[in-house]
KOLSEZA-63668 format. One record per residue (C-alpha): residue number from 1; x, y, z. Coordinates in steps of 0.001 Angstrom, whole numbers, padded with zeros to 6 digits, always signed. Layout:
N
+-----+---------+---------+---------+
|  nr |       u |       v |       w |
+-----+---------+---------+---------+
| NUM |       X |       Y |       Z |
...
+-----+---------+---------+---------+
//
This chain:
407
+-----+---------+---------+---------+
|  nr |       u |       v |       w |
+-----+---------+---------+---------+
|   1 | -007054 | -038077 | +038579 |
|   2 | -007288 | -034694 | +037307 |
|   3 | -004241 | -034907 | +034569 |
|   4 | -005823 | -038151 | +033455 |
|   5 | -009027 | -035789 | +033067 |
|   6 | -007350 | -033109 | +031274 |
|   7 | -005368 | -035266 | +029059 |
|   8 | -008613 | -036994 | +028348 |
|   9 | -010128 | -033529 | +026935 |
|  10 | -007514 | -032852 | +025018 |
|  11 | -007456 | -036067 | +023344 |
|  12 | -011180 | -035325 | +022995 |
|  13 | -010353 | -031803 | +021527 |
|  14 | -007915 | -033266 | +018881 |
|  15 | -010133 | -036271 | +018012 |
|  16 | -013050 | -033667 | +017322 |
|  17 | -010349 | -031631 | +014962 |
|  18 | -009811 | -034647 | +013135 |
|  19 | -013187 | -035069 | +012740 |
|  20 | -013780 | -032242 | +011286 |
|  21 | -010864 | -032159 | +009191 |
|  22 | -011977 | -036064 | +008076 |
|  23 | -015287 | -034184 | +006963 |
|  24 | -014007 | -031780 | +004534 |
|  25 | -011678 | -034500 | +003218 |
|  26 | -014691 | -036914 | +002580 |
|  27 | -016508 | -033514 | +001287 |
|  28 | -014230 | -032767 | -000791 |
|  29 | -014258 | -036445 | -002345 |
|  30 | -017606 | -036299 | -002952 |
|  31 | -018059 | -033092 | -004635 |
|  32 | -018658 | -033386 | -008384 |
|  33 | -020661 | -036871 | -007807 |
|  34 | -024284 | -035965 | -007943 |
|  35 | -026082 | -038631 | -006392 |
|  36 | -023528 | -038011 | -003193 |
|  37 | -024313 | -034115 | -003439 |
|  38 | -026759 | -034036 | -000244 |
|  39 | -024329 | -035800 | +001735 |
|  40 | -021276 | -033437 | +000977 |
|  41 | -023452 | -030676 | +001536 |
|  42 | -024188 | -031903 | +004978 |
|  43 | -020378 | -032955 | +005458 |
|  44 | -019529 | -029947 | +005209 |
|  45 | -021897 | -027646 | +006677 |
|  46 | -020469 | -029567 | +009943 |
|  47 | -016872 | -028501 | +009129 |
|  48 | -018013 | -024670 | +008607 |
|  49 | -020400 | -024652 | +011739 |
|  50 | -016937 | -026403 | +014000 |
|  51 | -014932 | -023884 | +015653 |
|  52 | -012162 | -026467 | +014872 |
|  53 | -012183 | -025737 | +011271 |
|  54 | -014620 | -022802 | +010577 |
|  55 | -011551 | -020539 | +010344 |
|  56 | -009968 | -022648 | +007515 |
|  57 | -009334 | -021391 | +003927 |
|  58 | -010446 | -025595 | +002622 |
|  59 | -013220 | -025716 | +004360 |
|  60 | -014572 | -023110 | +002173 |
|  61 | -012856 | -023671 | -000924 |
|  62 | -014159 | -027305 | -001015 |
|  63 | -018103 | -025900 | +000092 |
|  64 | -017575 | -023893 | -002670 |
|  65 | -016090 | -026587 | -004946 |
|  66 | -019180 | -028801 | -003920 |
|  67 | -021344 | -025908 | -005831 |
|  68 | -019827 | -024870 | -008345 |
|  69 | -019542 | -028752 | -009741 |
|  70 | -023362 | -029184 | -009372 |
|  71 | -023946 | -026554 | -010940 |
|  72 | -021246 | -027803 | -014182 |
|  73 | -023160 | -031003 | -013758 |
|  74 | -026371 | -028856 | -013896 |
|  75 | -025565 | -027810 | -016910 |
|  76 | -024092 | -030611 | -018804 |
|  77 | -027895 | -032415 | -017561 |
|  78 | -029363 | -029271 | -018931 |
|  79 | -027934 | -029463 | -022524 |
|  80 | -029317 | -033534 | -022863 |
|  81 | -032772 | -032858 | -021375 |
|  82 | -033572 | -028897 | -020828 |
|  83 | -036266 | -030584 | -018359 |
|  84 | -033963 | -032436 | -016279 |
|  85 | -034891 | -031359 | -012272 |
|  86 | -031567 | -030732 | -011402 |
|  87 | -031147 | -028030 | -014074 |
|  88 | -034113 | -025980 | -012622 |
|  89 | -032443 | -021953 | -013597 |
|  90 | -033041 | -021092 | -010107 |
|  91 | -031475 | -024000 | -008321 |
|  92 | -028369 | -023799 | -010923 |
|  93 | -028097 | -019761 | -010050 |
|  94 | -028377 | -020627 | -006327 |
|  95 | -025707 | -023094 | -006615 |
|  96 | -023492 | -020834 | -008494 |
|  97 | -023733 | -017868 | -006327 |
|  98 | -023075 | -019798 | -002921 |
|  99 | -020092 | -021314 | -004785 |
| 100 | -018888 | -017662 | -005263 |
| 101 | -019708 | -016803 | -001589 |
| 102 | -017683 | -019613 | -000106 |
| 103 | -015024 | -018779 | -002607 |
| 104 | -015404 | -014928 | -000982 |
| 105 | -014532 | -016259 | +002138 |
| 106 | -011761 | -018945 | +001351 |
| 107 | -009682 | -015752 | -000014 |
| 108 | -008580 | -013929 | +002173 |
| 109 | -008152 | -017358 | +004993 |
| 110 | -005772 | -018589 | +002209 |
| 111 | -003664 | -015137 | +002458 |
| 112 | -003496 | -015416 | +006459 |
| 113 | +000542 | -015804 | +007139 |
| 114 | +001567 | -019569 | +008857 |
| 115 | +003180 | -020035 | +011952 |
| 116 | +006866 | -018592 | +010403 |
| 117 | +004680 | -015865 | +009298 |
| 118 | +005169 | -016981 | +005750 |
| 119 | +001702 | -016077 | +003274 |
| 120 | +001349 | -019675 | +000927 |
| 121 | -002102 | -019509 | -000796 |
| 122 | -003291 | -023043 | -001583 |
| 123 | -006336 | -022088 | -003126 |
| 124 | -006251 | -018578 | -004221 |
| 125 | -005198 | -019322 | -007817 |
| 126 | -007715 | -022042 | -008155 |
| 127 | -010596 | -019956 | -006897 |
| 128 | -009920 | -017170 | -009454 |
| 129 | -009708 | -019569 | -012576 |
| 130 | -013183 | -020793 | -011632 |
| 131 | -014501 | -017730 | -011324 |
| 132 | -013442 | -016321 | -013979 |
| 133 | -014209 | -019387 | -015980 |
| 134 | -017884 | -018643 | -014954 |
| 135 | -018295 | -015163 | -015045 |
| 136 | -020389 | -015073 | -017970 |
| 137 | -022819 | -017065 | -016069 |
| 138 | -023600 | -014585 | -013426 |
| 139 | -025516 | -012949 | -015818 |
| 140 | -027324 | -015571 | -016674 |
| 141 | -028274 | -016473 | -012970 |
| 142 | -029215 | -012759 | -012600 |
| 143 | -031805 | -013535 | -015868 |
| 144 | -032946 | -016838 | -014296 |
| 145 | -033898 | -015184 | -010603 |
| 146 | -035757 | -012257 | -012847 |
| 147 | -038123 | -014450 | -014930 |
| 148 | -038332 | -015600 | -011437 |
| 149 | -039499 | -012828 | -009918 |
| 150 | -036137 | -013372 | -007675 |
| 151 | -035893 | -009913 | -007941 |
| 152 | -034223 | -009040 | -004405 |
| 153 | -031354 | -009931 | -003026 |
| 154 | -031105 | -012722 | -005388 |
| 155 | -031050 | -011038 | -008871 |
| 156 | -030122 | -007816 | -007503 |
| 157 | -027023 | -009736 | -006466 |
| 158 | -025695 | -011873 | -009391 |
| 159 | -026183 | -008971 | -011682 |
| 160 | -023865 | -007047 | -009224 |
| 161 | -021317 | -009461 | -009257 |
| 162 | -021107 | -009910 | -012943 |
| 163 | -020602 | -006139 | -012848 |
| 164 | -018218 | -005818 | -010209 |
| 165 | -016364 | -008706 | -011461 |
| 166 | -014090 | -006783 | -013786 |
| 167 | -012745 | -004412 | -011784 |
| 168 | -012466 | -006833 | -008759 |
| 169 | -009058 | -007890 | -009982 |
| 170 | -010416 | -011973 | -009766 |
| 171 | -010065 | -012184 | -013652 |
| 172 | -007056 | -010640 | -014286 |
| 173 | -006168 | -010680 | -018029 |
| 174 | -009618 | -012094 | -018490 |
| 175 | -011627 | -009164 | -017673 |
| 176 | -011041 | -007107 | -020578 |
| 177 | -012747 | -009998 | -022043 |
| 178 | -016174 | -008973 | -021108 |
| 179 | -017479 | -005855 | -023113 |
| 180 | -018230 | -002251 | -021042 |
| 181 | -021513 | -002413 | -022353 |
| 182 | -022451 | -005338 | -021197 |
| 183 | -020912 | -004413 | -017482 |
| 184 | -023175 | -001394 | -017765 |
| 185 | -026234 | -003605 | -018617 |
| 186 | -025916 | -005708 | -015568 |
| 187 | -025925 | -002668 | -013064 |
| 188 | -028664 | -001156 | -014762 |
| 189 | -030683 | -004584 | -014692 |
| 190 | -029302 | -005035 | -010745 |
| 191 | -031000 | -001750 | -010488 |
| 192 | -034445 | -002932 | -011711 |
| 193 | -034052 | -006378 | -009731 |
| 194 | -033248 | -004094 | -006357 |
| 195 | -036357 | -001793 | -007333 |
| 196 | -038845 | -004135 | -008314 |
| 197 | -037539 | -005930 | -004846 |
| 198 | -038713 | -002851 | -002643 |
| 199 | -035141 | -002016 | -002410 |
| 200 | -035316 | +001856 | -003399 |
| 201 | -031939 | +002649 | -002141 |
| 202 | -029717 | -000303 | -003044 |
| 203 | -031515 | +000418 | -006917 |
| 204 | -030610 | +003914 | -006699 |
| 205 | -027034 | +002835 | -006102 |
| 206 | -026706 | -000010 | -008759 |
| 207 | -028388 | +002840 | -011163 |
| 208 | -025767 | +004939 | -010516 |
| 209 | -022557 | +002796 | -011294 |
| 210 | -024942 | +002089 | -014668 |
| 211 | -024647 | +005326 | -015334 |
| 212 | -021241 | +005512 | -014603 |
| 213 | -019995 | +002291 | -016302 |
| 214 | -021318 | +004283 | -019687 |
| 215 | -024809 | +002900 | -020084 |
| 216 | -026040 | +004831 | -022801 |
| 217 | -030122 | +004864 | -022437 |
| 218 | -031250 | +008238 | -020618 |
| 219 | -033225 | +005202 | -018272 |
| 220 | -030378 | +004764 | -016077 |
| 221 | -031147 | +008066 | -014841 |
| 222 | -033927 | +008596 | -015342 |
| 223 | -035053 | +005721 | -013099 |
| 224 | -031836 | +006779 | -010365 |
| 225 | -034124 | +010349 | -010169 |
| 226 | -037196 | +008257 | -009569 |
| 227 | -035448 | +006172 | -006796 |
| 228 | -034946 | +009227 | -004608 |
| 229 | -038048 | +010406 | -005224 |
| 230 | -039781 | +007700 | -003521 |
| 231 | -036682 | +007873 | -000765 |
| 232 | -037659 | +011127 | +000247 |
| 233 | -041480 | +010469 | -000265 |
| 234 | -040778 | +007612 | +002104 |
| 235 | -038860 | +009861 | +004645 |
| 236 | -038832 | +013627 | +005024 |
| 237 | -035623 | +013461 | +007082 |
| 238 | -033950 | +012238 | +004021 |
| 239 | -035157 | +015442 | +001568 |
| 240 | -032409 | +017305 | +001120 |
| 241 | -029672 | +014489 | +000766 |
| 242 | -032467 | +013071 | -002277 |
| 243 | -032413 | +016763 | -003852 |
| 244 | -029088 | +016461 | -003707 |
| 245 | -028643 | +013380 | -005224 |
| 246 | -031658 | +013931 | -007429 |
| 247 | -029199 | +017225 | -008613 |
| 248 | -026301 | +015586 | -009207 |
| 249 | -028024 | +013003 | -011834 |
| 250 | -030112 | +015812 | -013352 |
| 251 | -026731 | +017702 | -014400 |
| 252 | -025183 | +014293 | -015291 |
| 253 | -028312 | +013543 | -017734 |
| 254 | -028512 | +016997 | -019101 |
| 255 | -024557 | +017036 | -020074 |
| 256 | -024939 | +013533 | -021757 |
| 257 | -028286 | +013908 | -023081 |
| 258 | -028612 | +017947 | -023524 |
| 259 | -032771 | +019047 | -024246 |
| 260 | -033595 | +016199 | -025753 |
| 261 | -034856 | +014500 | -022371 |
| 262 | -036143 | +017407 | -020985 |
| 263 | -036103 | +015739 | -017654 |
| 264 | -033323 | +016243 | -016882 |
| 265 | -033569 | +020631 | -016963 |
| 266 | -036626 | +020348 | -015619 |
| 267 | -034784 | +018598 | -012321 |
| 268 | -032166 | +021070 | -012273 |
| 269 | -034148 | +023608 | -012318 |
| 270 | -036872 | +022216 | -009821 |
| 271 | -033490 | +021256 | -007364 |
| 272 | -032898 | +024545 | -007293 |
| 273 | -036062 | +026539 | -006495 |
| 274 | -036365 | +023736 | -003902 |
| 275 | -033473 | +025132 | -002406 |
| 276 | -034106 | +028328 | -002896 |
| 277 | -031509 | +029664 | -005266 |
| 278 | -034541 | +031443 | -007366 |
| 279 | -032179 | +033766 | -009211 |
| 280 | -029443 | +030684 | -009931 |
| 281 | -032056 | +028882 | -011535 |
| 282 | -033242 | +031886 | -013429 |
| 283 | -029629 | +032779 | -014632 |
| 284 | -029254 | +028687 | -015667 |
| 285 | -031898 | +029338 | -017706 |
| 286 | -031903 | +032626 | -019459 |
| 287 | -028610 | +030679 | -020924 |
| 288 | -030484 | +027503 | -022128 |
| 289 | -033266 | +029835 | -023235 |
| 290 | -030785 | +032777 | -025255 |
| 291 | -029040 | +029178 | -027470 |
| 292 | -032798 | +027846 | -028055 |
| 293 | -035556 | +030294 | -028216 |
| 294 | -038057 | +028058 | -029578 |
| 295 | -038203 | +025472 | -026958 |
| 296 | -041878 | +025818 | -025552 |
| 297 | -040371 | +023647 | -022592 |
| 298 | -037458 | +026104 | -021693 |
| 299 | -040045 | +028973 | -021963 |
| 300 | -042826 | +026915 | -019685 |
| 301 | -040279 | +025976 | -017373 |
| 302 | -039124 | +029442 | -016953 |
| 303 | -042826 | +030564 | -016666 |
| 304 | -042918 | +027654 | -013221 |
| 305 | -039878 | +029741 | -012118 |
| 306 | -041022 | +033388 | -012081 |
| 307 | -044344 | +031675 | -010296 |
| 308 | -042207 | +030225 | -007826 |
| 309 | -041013 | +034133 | -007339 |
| 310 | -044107 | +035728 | -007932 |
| 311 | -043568 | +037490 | -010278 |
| 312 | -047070 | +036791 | -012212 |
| 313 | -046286 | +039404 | -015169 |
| 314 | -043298 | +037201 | -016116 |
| 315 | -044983 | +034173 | -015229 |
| 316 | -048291 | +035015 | -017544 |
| 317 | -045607 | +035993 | -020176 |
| 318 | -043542 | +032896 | -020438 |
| 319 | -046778 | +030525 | -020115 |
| 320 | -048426 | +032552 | -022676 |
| 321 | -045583 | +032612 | -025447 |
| 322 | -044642 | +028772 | -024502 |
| 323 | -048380 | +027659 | -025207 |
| 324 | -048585 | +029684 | -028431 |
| 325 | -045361 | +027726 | -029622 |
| 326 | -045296 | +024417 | -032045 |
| 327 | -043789 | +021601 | -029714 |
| 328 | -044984 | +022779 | -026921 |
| 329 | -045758 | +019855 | -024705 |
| 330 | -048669 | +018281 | -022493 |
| 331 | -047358 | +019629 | -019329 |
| 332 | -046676 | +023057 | -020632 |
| 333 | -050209 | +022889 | -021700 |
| 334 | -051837 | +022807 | -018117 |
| 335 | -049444 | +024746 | -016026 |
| 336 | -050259 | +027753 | -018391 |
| 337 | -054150 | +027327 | -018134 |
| 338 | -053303 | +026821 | -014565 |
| 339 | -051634 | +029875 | -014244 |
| 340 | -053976 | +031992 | -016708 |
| 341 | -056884 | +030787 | -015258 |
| 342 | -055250 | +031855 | -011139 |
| 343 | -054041 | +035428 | -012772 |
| 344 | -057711 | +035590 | -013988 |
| 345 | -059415 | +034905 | -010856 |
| 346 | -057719 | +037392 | -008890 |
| 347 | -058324 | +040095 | -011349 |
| 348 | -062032 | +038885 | -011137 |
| 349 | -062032 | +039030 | -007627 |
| 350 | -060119 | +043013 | -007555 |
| 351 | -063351 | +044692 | -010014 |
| 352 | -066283 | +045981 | -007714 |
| 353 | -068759 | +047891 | -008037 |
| 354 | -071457 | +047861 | -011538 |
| 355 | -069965 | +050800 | -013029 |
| 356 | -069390 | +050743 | -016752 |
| 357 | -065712 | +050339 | -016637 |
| 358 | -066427 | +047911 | -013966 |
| 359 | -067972 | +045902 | -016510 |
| 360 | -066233 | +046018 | -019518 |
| 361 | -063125 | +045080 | -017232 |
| 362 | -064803 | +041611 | -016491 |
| 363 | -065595 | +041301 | -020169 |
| 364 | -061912 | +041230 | -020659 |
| 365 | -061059 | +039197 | -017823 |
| 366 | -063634 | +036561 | -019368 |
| 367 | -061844 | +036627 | -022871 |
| 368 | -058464 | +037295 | -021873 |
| 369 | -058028 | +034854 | -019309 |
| 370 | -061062 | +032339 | -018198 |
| 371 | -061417 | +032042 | -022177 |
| 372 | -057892 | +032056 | -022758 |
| 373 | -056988 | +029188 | -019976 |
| 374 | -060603 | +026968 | -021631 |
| 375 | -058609 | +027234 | -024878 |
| 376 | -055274 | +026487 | -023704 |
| 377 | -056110 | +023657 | -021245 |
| 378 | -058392 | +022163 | -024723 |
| 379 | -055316 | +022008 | -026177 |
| 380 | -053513 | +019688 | -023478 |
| 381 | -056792 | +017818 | -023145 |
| 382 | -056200 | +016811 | -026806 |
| 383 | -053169 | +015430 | -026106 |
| 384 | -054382 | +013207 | -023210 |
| 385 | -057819 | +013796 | -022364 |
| 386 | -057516 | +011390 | -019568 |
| 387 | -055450 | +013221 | -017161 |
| 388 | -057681 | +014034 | -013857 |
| 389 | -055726 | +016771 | -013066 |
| 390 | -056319 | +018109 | -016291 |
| 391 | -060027 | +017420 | -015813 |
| 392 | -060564 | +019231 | -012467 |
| 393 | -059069 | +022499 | -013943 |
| 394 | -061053 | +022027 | -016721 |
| 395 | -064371 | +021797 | -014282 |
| 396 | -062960 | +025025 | -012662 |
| 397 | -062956 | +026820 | -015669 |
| 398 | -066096 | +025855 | -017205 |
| 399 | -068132 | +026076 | -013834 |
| 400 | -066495 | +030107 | -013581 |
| 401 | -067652 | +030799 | -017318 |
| 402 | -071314 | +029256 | -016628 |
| 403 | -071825 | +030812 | -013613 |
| 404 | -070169 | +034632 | -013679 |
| 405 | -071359 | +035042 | -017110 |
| 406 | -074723 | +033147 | -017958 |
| 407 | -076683 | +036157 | -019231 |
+-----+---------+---------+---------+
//
């Protein structure tokens, strides 16, 4: 009784192979015919959730065979009637990228060696020719999940794989088809997909190989620098490997892009008092400074530096020179009223006494440095007179110059 029970299960176990097996066949019959494209779906989904055939390089190659023709029948609908329901952009990207992530797995099932230990790919040539026939259309999927709002994983993802594509080695000759700029373009847009997604890190990454891949905007890192920002906003523990990072594409930008995104210096520089290497930054930028003397920026920044140190003289100096100077910029502006207008009320605060030296040493306080910072921080205010920070200082200073001096 018991070997007619056994054999019984085994005939079981090899009936429910060839069921599974029958599945992907009919599947695989199926694919391409659109009315039929629910049932192959479901055919097999079977196969793939069977331990009986889960394992095998078909199974996969014909799931992804299923999508990749609805989406070629997608798009043959789509150029008759652009409002055909089948050719909905984020249906036809969906059904291209699980095509590509069936085709993922087929790969390396279709490289396993056979029982002589012999590797025969069935598939592997097949799978590359369609991808490769649709890599162009990655990008587009990418687009289609954007307008969207798809942003993350989906578009994040497509635009990844149209970048990664090249260099996978699944195009062979055909990947010097598809121009570096364009490979560039697609990180940097996976990048603002990942971000706009709430995915801070995975954009930081896909700015980076942007950046890399030769994108030539000053966005790419500009944007990677603003992603570990909010990193180490988000967590403290994470500070020093985002001023790392945040130093790494600072040096990048200012080598490619040199003063004319001062960003980039100004990152350096920051990275560096951050870390306290006061002097290093210093040295950096007595350097920058000696090749462009007139940069009210270099001068300003300089100015933050010596502040940093304490070293006010210096400080008052730099700020001074820097806000006397044409070009000199918004930020520039305030950090030198700022810093005037500080200098000024400690100086205030070290006169006692009524004496006439007393006073004529608040007179020049009053002219040389609350009236010096008003004038200064009017400047920035005409440059944007809606900046709050702006506005507070400015309320310091004129509540010091109404007050100390009303007579």
């Amino acid at each position: 009784m018991k070997k007619v029970f056994a054999f019984a299960l085994c005939i079981a176990a090899i009936g429910s192979a060839g069921a599974q097996k029958a599945n992907v066949d009919q599947a695989s019959k199926l694919a391409g015919k659109t009315d039929q494209l629910n049932n192959a779906r479901n055919l097999i989904k079977q196969a793939m959730e069977n331990p009986e055939t889960q394992n095998d390089a078909r199974t996969y190659f014909v799931a992804g065979q299923i999508e990749l023709d609805a989406y070629d029948n997608a798009t043959k609908a789509k150029m008759i009637n652009p409002d055909d329901p089948s050719a909905k952009p984020a249906v036809m990207a969906d059904e291209l990228m699980n095509a590509y992530k069936y085709f993922l797995k087929a790969l390396p099932l279709d490289s396993l060696p056979d029982a002589k230990g012999k590797v025969k790919p069935k598939y592997s040539k097949d799978i590359l020719n369609k991808v490769a026939g649709h890599a162009n259309d990655f990008f587009t999927a990418g687009a289609n999940y954007f307008n969207e709002k798809m942003y993350y994983p989906q578009a994040y993802e497509a635009f990844t794989v149209y970048g990664d594509l090249p260099a996978s080695g699944m195009m062979g000759k055909a990947a010097a088809l598809i121009p570096a700029e364009q490979i560039a373009t697609a990180y940097f847009n996976a990048g603002l997909s990942a971000y706009s997604g709430n995915a801070v890190e995975e954009s930081a990454a896909a700015f980076k190989k942007a950046r890399q891949a030769g994108y030539e905007q000053p966005e790419a890192y500009i944007y990677e620098i603003a992603c570990w920002q909010t990193l180490a906003q988000r967590d403290e523990s994470r500070s020093a490997e985002a001023q790392k990072q945040i130093m790494d594409v600072a040096k990048a930008g200012h080598e490619k892009f040199g003063l004319e995104q001062s960003i980039f210096i100004n990152n350096m520089i920051n990275s560096l008092v951050v870390d306290g290497k006061i002097q290093e930054a210093l040295d950096e930028l007595n350097k920058v400074i000696a090749a462009n003397p007139d940069n009210a920026n270099l001068l300003g920044l300089r100015g933050y530096v010596y502040d940093r140190q304490e070293n006010d003289d210096a400080s008052e100096a730099d700020y001074r020179k820097a806000a006397s100077m044409s070009g000199v910029d918004f930020e520039t502006l305030k950090n030198a009223s700022k810093k005037i207008f500080r200098i000024g009320t400690k100086k205030w605060d070290a006169i006692e006494g009524a004496s006439a030296e007393a006073a004529q040493a608040r007179k020049d306080v009053k002219t040389n440095y609350f009236d010096a910072a008003k004038q200064i921080a009017e400047q920035a205010q005409a440059m944007k007179a809606d900046d709050s920070d702006l506005q507070s200082l400015m309320e310091s200073i004129n509540y010091v110059l109404e007050t100390y001096f009303n007579n």
